[in-house]
C-alpha positions as CSV (number, residue, x, y, z in Angstrom):
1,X,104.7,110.5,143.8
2,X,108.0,108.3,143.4
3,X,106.0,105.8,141.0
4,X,105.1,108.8,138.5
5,X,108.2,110.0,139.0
6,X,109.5,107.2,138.0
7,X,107.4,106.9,135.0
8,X,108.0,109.9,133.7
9,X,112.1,109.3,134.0
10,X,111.6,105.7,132.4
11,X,109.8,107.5,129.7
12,X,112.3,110.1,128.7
13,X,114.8,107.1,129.2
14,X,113.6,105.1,126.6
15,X,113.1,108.0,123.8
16,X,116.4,109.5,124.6
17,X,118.0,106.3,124.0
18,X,115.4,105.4,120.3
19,X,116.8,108.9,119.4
20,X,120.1,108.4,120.0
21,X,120.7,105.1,117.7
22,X,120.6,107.5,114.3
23,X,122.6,110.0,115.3
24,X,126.0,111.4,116.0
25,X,128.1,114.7,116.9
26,X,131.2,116.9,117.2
27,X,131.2,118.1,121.0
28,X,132.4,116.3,124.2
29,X,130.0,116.1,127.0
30,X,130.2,115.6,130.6
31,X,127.0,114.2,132.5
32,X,126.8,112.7,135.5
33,X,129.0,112.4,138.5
34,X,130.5,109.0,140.0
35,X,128.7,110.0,142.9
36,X,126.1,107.4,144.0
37,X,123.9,109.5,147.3
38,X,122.5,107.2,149.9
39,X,119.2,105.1,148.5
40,X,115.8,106.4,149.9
41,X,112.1,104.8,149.1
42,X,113.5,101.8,147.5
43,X,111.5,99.5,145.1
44,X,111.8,95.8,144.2
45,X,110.8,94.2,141.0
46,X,110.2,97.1,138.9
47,X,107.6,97.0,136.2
48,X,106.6,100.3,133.9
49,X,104.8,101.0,131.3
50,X,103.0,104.2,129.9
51,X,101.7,105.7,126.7
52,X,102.0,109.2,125.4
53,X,100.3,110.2,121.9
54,X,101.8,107.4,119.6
55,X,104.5,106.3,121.5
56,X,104.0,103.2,124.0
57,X,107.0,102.1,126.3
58,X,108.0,99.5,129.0
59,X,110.9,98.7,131.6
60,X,111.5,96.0,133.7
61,X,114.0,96.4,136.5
62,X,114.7,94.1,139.6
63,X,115.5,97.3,141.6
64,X,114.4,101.5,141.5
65,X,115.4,104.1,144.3
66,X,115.7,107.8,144.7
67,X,118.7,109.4,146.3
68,X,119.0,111.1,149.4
69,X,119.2,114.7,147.7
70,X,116.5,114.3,145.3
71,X,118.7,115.0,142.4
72,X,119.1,111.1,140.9
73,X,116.8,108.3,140.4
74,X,118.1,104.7,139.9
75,X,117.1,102.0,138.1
76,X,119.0,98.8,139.2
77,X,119.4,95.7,136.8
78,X,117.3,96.6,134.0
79,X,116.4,92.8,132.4
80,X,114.1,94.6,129.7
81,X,112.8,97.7,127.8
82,X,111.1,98.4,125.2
83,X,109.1,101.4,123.2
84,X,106.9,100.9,120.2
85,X,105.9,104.3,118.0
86,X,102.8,104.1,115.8
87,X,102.2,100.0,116.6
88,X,106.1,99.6,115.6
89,X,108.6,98.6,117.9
90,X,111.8,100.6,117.7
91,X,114.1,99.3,120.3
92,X,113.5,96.2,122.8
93,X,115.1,93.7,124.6
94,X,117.2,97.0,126.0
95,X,119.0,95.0,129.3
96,X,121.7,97.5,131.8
97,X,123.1,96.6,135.0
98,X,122.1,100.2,136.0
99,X,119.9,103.8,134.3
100,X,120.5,106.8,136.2
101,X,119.0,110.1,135.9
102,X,119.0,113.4,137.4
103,X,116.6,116.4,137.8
104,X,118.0,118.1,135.0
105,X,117.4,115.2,132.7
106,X,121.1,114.0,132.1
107,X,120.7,110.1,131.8
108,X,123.8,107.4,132.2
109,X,123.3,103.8,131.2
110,X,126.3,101.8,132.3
111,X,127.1,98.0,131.7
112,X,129.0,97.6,134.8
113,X,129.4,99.1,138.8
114,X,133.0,98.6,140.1
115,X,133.6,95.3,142.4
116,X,131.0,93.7,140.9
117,X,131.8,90.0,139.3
118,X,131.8,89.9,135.5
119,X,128.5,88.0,135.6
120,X,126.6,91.4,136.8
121,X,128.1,93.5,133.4
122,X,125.2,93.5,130.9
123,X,124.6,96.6,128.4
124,X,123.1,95.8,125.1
125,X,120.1,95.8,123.0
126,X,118.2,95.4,119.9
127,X,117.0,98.5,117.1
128,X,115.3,98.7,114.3
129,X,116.9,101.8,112.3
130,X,114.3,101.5,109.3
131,X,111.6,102.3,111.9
132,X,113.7,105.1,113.5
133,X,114.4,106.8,110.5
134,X,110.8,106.6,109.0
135,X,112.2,104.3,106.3
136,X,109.0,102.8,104.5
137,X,111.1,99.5,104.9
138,X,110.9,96.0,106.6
139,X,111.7,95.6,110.6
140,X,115.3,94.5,110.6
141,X,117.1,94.5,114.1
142,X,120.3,95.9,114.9
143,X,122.2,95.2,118.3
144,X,124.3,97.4,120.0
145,X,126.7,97.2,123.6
146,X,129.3,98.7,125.3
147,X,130.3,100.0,128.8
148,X,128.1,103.0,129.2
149,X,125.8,105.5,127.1
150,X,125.2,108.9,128.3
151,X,122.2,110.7,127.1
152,X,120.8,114.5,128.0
153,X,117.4,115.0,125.7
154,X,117.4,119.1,126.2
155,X,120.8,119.6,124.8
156,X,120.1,116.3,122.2
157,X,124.0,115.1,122.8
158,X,125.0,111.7,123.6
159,X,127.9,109.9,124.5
160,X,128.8,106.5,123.9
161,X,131.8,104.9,125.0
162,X,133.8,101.9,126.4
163,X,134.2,98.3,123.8
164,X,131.4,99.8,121.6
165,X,130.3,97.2,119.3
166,X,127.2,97.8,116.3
167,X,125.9,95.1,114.3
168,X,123.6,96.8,111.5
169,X,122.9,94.8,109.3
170,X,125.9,93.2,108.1
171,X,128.3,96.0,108.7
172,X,130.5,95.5,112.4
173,X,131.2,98.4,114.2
174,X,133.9,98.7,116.9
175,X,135.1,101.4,119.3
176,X,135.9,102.9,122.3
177,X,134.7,106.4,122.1
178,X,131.3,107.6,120.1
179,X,129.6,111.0,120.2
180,X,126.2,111.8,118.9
181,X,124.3,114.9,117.9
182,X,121.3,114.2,117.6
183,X,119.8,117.7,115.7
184,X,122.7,117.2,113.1
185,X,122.7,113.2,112.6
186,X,126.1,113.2,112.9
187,X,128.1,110.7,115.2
188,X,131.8,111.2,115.6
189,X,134.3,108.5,116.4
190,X,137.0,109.6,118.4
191,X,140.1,107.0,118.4
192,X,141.2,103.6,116.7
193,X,137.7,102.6,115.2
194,X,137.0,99.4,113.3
195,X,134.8,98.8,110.3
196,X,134.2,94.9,109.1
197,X,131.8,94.0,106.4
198,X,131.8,90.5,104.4
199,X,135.7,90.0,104.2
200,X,136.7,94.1,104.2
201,X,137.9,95.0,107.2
202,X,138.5,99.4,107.3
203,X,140.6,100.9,110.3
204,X,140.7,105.1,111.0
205,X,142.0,106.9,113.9
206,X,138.6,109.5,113.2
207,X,135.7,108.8,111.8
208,X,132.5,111.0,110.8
209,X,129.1,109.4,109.5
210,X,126.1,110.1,108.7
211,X,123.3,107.2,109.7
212,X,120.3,108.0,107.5
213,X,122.6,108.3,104.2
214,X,124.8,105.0,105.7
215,X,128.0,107.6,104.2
216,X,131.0,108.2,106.7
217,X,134.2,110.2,106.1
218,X,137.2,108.9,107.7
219,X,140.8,110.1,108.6
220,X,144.0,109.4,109.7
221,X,146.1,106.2,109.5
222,X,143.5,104.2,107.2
223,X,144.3,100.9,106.9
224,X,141.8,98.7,104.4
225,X,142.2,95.4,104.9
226,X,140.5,92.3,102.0
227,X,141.3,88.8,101.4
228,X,144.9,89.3,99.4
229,X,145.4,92.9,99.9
230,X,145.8,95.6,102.0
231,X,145.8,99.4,101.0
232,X,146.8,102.6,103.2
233,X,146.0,106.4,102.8
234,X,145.3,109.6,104.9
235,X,141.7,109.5,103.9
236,X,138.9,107.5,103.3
237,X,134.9,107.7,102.6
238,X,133.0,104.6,103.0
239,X,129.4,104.2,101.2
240,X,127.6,101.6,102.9
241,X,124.5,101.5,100.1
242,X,127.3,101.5,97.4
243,X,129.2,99.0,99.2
244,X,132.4,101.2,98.1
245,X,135.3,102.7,100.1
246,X,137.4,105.2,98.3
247,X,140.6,106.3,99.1
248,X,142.7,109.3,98.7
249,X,146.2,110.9,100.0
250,X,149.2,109.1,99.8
251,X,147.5,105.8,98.5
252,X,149.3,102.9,98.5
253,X,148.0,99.6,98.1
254,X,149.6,96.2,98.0
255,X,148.1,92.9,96.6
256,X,149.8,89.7,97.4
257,X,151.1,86.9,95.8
258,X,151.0,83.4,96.8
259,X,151.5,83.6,100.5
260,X,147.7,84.2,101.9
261,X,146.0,82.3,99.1
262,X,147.8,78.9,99.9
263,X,146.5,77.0,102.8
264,X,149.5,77.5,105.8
265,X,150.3,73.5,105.6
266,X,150.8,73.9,101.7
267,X,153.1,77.1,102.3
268,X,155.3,74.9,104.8
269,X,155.7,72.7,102.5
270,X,157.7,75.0,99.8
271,X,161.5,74.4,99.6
272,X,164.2,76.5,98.4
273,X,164.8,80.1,98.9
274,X,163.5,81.5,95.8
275,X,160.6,79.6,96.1
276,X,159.9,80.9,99.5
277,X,160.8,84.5,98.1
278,X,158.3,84.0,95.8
279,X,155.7,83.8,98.3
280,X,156.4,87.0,99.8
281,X,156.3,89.0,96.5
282,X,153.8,91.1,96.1
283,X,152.3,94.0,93.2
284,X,152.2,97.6,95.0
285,X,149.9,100.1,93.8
286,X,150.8,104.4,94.1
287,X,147.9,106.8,93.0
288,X,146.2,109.7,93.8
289,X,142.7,107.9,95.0
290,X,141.7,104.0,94.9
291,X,138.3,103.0,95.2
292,X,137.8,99.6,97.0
293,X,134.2,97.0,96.2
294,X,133.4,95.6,99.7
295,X,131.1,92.8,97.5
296,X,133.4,91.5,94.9
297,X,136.9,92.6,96.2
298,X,137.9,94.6,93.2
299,X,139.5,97.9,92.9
300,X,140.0,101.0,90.5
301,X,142.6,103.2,90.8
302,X,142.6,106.8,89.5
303,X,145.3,109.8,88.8
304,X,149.2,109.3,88.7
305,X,148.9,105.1,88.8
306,X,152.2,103.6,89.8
307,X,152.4,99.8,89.4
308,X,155.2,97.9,90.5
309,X,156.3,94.0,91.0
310,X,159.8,93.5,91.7
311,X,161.9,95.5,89.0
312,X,159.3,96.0,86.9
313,X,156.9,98.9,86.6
314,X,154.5,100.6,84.5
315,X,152.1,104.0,85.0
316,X,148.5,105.2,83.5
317,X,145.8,107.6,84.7
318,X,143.9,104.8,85.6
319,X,144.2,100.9,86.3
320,X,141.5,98.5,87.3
321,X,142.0,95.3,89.3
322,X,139.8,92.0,88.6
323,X,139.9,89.5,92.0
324,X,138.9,86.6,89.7
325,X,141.6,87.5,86.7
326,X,143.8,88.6,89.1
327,X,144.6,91.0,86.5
328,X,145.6,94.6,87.0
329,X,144.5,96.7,83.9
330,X,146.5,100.2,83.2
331,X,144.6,102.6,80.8
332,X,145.1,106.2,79.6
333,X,148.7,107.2,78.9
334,X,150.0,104.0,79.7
335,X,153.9,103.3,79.9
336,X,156.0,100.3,80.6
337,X,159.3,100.4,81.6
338,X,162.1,97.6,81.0
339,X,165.2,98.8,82.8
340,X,166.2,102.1,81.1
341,X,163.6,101.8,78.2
342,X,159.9,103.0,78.8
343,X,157.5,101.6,76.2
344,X,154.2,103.8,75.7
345,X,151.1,101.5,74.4
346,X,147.2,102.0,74.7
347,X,147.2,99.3,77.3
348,X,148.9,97.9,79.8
349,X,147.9,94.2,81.4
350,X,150.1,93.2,84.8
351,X,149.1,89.3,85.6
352,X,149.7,89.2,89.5
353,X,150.4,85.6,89.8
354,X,152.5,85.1,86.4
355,X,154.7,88.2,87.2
356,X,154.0,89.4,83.5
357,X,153.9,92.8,82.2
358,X,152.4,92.9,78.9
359,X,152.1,96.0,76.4
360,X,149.5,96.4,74.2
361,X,148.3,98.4,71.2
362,X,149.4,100.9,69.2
363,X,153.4,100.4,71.0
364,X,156.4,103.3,70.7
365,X,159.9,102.9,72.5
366,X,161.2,105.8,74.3
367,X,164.6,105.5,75.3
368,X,166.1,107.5,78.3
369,X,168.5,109.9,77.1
370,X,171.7,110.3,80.0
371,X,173.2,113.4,80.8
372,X,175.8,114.8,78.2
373,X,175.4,112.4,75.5
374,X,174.2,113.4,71.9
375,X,170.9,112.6,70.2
């Protein structure tokens, strides 16, 4: 009776945690208790396996008891799991220091049990999301860890949390707190969250996404961090497929000069103060939205531009940066201002490491008039 019981709990283990790697949600839940009752019927060297319609799945634990109540089944030092749907595996090489479920189906995969030695914290494995999804596409493994992941399949809401860490594809996820609905497809990530992928590095206290369409929305405190720039706002949406993070409220972006393109032995090696001021100057950028290229490092900048570089300055509708020109571009109602004077021309071209502000096309003067003088 314990060995189909434990079947069956393996089972639901394994599809809870397949469905649970596309999704996300908006709700906090509260699963198991720290609780451990006293082990009855205890089993060593575990070894499942079942099938059920098109789904086939396997577990391999050192160690699998019930408690004394009934209520919780354990599965101790899970080395290996996996589940195949329709002759394609989804997730394998699944390894936990400890599964736990109850009656009532709440489930609690942990990495770690307090006073062990490091050496016995283990929770990670591999998943291919193409499969998951349905995607007609090839098997590509993604790996996930992190402290614990708890799973209930009726209510279809799972929390993830503790040094979380994705790899999909080449896209790095990082953070301590995820929850997932998994009717919606939504995960929400609650807290200082890290996104890296190839060179851009995006930070949000809150973040919102939306697996299957690889889209997230993010908020508070974005910080977007690439080679020789950085840029802030309030808000940020980040499309994966696109490879394109846009920003809006209170943009503000600064590209730098010299100082992180040099090598750090060549920057040491500058004398004199303004040539070591020179090395911190840097071209900020004000507008109403800015949207970042996570391939190419480039960036476009869009409604009220404000571009500045030490006490010079010039505004558009739009500008557009070039990484390889390092040229910033200012179009549509472009002015240029030189102390007192603002020049108006069709184009604007601001070289980042020349300090140069150059006007061009179609130029008029237009001379600030002060308080109380005549015309």
């Amino acid at each position: 009776m314990l060995k189909k019981t434990l079947l069956v709990i393996s089972s639901v283990i394994l599809i809870s945690l397949v469905v649970y790697f596309i999704a996300k949600l908006s709700e906090k839940i509260d699963l198991l208790q720290t609780f451990i009752p006293e082990k009855i019927a205890v089993f060593r060297n575990v070894h499942m396996s079942g099938k059920e319609d098109s789904q086939y799945w396997e577990i391999y634990a050192e160690e699998g008891w019930t408690g004394r109540d009934k209520n919780t089944t354990t599965l101790e030092f899970v080395t290996n799991a996996r589940i195949d749907k329709n002759g394609r595996t989804l997730i394998k090489d699944l390894k936990a220091r400890r599964i736990r479920v109850t009656r009532n189906k709440d489930i609690e995969v942990i990495k770690s049990v307090e006073g062990e030695k490091s050496g016995k914290q283990y929770l990670s494995s591999l998943i291919d999301f193409n499969a998951i999804s349905n995607r007609n596409k090839k098997v590509k493994f993604s790996t996930l860890s992190a402290d614990c992941i708890k799973f209930n399949p009726n209510t279809k809401l799972a929390l993830i949390t503790g040094n979380i860490s994705i790899l999909k594809d080449r896209l790095l996820i990082r953070s301590d707190h995820i929850s997932l609905d998994l009717d919606r497809n939504i995960a929400t990530f609650e807290g200082r969250s890290s996104f890296y992928r190839q060179g851009s590095k995006l930070y949000a206290n809150s973040a919102t996404s939306d697996f299957n369409e690889d889209k997230m929305v993010l908020a508070g405190s974005i910080e977007v961090i690439q080679k020789n720039k950085t840029a802030y706002s309030d808000n940020a949406a980040y499309d994966d497929r696109l490879k394109t993070i846009i920003l809006s409220n209170n943009v503000k972006a600064f590209i730098e000069k010299l100082k992180n393109i040099l090598k750090e032995k060549s920057a040491k090696k500058v004398k004199g103060e303004e040539a070591k001021k020179a090395l911190q100057e840097r071209t900020v950028i004000i507008c109403d939205k800015l949207a970042l290229s996570t391939e190419k490092g480039d960036c476009k900048a869009y409604g009220h531009v404000l571009v500045s570089q030490k006490e010079k300055e010039a505004k558009s509708d739009e500008a557009l940066y070039s990484e390889d020109s390092e040229n910033i571009i200012l179009t549509g109602n472009v002015y240029m201002k030189k102390k007192d004077t603002w020049v108006k021309a069709n184009k604007v071209i601001v070289s980042v490491n020349k300090e140069i502000f150059e006007a061009a096309g179609n130029v008029e003067t237009t001379f600030k008039v002060k308080k109380g003088s005549r015309r």
